[in-house]
N, CA, C and O atoms as a GROMACS GRO file, in nm:
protein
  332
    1UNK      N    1  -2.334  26.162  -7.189
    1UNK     CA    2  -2.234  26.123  -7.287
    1UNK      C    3  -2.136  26.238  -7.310
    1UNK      O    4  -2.018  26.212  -7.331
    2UNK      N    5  -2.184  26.373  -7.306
    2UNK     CA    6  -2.151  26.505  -7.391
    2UNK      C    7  -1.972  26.485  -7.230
    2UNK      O    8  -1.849  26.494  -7.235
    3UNK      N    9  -2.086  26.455  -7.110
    3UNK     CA   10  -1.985  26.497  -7.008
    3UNK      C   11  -1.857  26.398  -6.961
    3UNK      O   12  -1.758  26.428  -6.893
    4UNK      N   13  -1.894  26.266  -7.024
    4UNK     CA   14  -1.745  26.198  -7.014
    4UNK      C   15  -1.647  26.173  -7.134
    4UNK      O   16  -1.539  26.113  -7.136
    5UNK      N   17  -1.720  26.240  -7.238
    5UNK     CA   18  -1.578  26.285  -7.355
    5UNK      C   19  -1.522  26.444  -7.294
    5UNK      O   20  -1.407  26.485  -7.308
    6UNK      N   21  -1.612  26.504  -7.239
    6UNK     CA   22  -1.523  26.649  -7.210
    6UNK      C   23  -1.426  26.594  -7.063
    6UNK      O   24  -1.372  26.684  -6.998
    7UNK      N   25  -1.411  26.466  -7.021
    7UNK     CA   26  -1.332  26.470  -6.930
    7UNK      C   27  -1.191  26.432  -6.967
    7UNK      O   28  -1.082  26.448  -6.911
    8UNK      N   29  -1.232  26.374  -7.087
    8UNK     CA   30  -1.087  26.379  -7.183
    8UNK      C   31  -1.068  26.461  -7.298
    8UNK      O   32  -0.953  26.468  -7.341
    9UNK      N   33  -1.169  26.532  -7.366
    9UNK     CA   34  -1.140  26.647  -7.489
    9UNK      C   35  -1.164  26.726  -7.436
    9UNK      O   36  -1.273  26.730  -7.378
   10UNK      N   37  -1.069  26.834  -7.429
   10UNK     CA   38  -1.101  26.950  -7.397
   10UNK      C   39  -1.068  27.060  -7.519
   10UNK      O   40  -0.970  27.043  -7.592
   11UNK      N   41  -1.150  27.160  -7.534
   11UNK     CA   42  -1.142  27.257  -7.654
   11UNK      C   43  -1.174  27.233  -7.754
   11UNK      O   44  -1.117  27.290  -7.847
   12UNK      N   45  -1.304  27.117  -7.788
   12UNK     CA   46  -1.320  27.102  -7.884
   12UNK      C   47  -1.476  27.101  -7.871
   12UNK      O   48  -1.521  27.003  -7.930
   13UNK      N   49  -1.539  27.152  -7.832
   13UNK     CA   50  -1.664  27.151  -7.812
   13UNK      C   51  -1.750  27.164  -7.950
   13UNK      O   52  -1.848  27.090  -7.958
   14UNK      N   53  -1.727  27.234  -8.038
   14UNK     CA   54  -1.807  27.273  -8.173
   14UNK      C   55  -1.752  27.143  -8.246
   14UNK      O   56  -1.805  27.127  -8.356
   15UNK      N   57  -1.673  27.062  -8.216
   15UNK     CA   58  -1.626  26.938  -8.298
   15UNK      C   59  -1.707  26.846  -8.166
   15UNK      O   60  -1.617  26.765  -8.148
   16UNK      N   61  -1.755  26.829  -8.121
   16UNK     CA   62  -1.799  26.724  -8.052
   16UNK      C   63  -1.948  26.756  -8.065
   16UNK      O   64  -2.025  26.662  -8.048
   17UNK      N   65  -2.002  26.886  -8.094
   17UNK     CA   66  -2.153  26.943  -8.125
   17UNK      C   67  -2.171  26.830  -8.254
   17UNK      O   68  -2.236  26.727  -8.271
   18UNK      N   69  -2.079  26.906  -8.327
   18UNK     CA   70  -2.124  26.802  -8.498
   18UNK      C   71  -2.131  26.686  -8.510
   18UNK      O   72  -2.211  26.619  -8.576
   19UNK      N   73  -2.004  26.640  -8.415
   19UNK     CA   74  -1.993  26.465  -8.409
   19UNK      C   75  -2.154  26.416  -8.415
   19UNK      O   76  -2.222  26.360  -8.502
   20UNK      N   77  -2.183  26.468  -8.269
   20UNK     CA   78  -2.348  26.426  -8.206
   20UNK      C   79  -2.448  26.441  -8.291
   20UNK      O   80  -2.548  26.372  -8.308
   21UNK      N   81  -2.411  26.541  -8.344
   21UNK     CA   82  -2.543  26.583  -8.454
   21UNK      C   83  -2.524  26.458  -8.591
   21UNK      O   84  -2.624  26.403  -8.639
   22UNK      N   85  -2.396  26.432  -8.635
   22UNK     CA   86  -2.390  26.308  -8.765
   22UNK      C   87  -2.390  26.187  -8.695
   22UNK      O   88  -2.378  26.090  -8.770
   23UNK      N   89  -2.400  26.156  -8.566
   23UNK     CA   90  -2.419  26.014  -8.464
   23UNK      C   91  -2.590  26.038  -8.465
   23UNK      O   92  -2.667  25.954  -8.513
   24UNK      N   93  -2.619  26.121  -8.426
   24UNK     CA   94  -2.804  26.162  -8.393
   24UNK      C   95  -2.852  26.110  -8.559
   24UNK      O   96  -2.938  26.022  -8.568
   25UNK      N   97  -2.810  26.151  -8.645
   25UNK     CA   98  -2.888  26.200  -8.767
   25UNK      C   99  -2.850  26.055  -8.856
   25UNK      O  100  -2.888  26.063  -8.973
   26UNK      N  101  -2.798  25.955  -8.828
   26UNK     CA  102  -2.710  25.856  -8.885
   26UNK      C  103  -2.631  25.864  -8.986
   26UNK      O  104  -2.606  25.775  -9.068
   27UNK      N  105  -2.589  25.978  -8.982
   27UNK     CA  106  -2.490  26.065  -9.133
   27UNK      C  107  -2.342  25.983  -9.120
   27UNK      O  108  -2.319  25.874  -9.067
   28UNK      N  109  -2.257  26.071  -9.184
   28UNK     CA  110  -2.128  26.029  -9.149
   28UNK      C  111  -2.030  26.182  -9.107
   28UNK      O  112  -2.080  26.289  -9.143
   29UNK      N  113  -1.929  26.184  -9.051
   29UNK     CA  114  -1.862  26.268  -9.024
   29UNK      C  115  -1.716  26.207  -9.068
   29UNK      O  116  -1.672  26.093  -9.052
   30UNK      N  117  -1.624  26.374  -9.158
   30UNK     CA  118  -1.537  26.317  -9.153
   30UNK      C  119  -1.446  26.415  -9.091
   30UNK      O  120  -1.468  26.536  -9.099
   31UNK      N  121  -1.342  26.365  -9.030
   31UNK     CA  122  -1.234  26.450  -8.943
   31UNK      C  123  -1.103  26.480  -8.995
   31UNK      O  124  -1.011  26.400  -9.005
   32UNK      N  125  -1.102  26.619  -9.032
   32UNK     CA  126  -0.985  26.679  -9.054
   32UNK      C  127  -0.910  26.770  -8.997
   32UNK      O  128  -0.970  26.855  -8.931
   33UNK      N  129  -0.770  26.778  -9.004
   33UNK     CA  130  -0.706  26.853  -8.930
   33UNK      C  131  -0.575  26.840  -8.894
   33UNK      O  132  -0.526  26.728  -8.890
   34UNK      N  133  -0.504  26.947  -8.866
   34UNK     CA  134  -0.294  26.853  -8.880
   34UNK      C  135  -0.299  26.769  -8.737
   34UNK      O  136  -0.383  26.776  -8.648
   35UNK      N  137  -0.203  26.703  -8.745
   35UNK     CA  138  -0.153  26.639  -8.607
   35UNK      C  139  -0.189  26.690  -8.499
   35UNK      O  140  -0.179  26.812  -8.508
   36UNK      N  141  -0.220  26.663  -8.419
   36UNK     CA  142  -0.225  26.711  -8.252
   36UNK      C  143  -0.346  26.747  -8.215
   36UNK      O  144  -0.345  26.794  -8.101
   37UNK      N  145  -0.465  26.743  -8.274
   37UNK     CA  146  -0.598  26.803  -8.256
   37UNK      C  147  -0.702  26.710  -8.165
   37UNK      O  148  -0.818  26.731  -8.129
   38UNK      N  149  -0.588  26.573  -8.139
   38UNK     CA  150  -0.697  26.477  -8.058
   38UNK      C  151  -0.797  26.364  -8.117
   38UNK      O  152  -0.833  26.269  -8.047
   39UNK      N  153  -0.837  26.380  -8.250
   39UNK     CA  154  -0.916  26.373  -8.358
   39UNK      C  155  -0.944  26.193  -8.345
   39UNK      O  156  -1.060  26.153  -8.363
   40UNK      N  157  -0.862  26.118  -8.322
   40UNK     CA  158  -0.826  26.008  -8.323
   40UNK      C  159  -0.864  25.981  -8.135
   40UNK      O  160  -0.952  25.902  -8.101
   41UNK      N  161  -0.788  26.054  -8.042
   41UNK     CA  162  -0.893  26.023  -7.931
   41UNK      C  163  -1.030  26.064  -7.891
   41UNK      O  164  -1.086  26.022  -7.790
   42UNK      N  165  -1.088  26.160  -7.986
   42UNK     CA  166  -1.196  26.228  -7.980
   42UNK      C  167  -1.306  26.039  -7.982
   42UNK      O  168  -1.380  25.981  -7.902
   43UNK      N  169  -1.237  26.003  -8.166
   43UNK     CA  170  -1.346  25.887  -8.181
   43UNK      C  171  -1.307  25.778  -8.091
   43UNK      O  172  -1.395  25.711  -8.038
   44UNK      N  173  -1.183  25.752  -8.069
   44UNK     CA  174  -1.124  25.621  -7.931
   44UNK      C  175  -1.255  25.657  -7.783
   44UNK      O  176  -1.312  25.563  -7.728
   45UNK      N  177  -1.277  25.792  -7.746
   45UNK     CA  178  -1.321  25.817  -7.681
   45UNK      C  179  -1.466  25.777  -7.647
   45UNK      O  180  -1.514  25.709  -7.555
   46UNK      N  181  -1.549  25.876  -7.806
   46UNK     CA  182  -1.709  25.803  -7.842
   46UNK      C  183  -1.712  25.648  -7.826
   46UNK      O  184  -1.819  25.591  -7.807
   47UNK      N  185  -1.605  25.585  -7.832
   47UNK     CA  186  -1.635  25.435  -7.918
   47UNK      C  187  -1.644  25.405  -7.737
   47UNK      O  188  -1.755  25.382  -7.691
   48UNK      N  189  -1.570  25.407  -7.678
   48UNK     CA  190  -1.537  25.384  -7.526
   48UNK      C  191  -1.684  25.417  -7.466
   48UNK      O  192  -1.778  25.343  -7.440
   49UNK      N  193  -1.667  25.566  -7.452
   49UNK     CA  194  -1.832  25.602  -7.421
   49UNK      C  195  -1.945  25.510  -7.434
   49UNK      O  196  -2.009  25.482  -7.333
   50UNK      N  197  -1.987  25.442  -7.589
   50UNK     CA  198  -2.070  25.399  -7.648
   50UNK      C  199  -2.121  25.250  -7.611
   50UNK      O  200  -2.225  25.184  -7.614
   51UNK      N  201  -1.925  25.233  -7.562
   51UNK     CA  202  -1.938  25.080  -7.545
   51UNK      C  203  -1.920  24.999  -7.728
   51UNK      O  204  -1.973  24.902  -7.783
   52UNK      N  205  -1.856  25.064  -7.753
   52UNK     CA  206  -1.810  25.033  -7.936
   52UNK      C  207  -1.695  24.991  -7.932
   52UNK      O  208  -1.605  25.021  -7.854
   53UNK      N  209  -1.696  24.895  -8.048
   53UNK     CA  210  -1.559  24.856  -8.103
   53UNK      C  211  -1.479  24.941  -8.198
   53UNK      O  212  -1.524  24.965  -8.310
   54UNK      N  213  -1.369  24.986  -8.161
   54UNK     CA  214  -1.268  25.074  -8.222
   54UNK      C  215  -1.187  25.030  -8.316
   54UNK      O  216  -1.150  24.916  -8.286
   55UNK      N  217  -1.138  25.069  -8.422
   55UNK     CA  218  -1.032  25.024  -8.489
   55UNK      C  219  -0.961  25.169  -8.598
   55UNK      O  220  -1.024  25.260  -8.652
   56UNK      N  221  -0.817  25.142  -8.599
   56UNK     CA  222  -0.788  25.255  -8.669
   56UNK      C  223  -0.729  25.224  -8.799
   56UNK      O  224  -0.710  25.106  -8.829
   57UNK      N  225  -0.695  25.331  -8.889
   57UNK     CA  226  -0.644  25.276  -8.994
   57UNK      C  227  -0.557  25.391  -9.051
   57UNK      O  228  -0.599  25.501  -9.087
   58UNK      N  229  -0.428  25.347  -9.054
   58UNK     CA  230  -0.312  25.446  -9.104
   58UNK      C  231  -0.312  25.452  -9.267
   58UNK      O  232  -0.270  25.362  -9.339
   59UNK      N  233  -0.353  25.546  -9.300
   59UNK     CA  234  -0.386  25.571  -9.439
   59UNK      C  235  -0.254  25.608  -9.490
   59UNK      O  236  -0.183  25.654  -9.400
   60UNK      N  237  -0.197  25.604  -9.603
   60UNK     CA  238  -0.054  25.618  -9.661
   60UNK      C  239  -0.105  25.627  -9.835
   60UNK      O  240  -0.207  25.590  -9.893
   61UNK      N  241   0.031  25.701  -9.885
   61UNK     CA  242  -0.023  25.697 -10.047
   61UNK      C  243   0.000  25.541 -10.112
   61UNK      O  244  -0.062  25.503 -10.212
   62UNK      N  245   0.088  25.466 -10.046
   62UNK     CA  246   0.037  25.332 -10.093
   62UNK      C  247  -0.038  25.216 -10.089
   62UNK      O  248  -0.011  25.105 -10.135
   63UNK      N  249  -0.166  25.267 -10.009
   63UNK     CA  250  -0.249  25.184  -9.953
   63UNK      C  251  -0.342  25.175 -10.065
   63UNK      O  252  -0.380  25.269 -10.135
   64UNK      N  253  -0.388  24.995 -10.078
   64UNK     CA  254  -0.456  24.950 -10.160
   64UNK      C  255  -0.608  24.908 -10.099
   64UNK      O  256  -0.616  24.860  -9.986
   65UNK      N  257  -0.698  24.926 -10.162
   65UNK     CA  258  -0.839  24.891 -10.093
   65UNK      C  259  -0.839  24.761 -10.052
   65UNK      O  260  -0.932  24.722  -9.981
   66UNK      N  261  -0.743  24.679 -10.086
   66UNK     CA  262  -0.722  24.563 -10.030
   66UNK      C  263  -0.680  24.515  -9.888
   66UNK      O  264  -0.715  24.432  -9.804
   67UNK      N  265  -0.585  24.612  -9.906
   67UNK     CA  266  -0.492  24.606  -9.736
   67UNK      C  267  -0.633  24.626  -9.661
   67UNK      O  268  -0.630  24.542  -9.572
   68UNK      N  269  -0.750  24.694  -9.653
   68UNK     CA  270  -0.838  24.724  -9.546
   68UNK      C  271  -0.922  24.596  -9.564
   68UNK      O  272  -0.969  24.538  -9.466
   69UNK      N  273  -0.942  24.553  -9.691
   69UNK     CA  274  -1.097  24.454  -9.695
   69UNK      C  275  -1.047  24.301  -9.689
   69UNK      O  276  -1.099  24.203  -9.636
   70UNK      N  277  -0.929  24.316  -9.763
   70UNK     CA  278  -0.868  24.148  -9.752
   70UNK      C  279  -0.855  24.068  -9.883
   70UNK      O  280  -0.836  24.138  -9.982
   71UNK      N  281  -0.858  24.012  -9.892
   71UNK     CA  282  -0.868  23.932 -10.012
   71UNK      C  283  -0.904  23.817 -10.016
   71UNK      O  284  -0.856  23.779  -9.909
   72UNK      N  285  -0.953  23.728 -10.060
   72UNK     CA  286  -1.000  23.582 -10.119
   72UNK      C  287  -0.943  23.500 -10.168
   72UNK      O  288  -0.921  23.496 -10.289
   73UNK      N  289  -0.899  23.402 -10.073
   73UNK     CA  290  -0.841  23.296 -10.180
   73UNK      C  291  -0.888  23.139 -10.169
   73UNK      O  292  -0.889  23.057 -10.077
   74UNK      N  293  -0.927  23.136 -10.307
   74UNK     CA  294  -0.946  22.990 -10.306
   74UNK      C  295  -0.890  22.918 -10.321
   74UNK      O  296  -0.804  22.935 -10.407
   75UNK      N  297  -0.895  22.758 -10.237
   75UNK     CA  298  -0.859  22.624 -10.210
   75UNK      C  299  -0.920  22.527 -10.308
   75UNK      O  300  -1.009  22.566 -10.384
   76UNK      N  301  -0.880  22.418 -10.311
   76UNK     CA  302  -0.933  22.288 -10.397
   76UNK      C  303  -0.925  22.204 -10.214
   76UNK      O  304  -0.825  22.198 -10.142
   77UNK      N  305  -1.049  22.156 -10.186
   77UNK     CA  306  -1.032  22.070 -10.101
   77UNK      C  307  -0.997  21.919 -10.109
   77UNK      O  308  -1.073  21.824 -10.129
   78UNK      N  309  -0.861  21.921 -10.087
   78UNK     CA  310  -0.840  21.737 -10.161
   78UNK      C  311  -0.932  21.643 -10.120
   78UNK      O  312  -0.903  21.543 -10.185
   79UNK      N  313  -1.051  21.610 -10.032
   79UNK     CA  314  -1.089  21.549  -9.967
   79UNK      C  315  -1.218  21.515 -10.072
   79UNK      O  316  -1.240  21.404 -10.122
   80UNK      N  317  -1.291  21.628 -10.088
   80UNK     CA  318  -1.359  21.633 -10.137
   80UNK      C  319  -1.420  21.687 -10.286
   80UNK      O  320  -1.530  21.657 -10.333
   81UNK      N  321  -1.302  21.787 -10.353
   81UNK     CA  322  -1.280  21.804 -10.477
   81UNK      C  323  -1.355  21.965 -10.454
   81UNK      O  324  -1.321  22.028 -10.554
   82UNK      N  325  -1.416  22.029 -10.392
   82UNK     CA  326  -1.488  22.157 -10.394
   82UNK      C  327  -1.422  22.246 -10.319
   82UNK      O  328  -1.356  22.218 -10.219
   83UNK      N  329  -1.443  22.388 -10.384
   83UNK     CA  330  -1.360  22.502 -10.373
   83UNK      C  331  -1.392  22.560 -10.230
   83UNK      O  332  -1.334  22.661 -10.190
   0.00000   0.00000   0.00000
């Protein structure tokens, strides 16, 4: 595994140690760091590796916990009168 993310990350080896270690340990990891560090293909990469489903999410100061989870809305079914 270690050897087909280093065929696309390179220089990040002590960030790919920890990854493994909060993937091993069922923890969570979180990734910080300015632009350009890969960080985003690091996990595109694991998920690929893993055989996982990927998804990203552009965080902004006006993002509502909603925009990620969705919302609920209920119907009156004319047919039958239940929600």
């Amino acid at each position: 595994m270690r050897t087909e993310i280093a065929k696309v990350i390179v220089g990040q080896d002590a960030v790919i140690e920890q990854l493994f270690i909060s993937l091993l340990s069922r923890g969570h990891c979180l990734l910080v760091g300015v632009p350009g560090l890969a960080k985003t293909l690091l996990i595109k990469t694991l998920a690929d590796v893993l055989d996982l489903k990927f998804n990203r999410i552009q965080f902004t100061p006006d993002l509502m916990p909603s925009d990620i989870t969705g919302t609920e809305i209920i119907e009156e079914d004319k047919k039958s009168g239940g929600k």
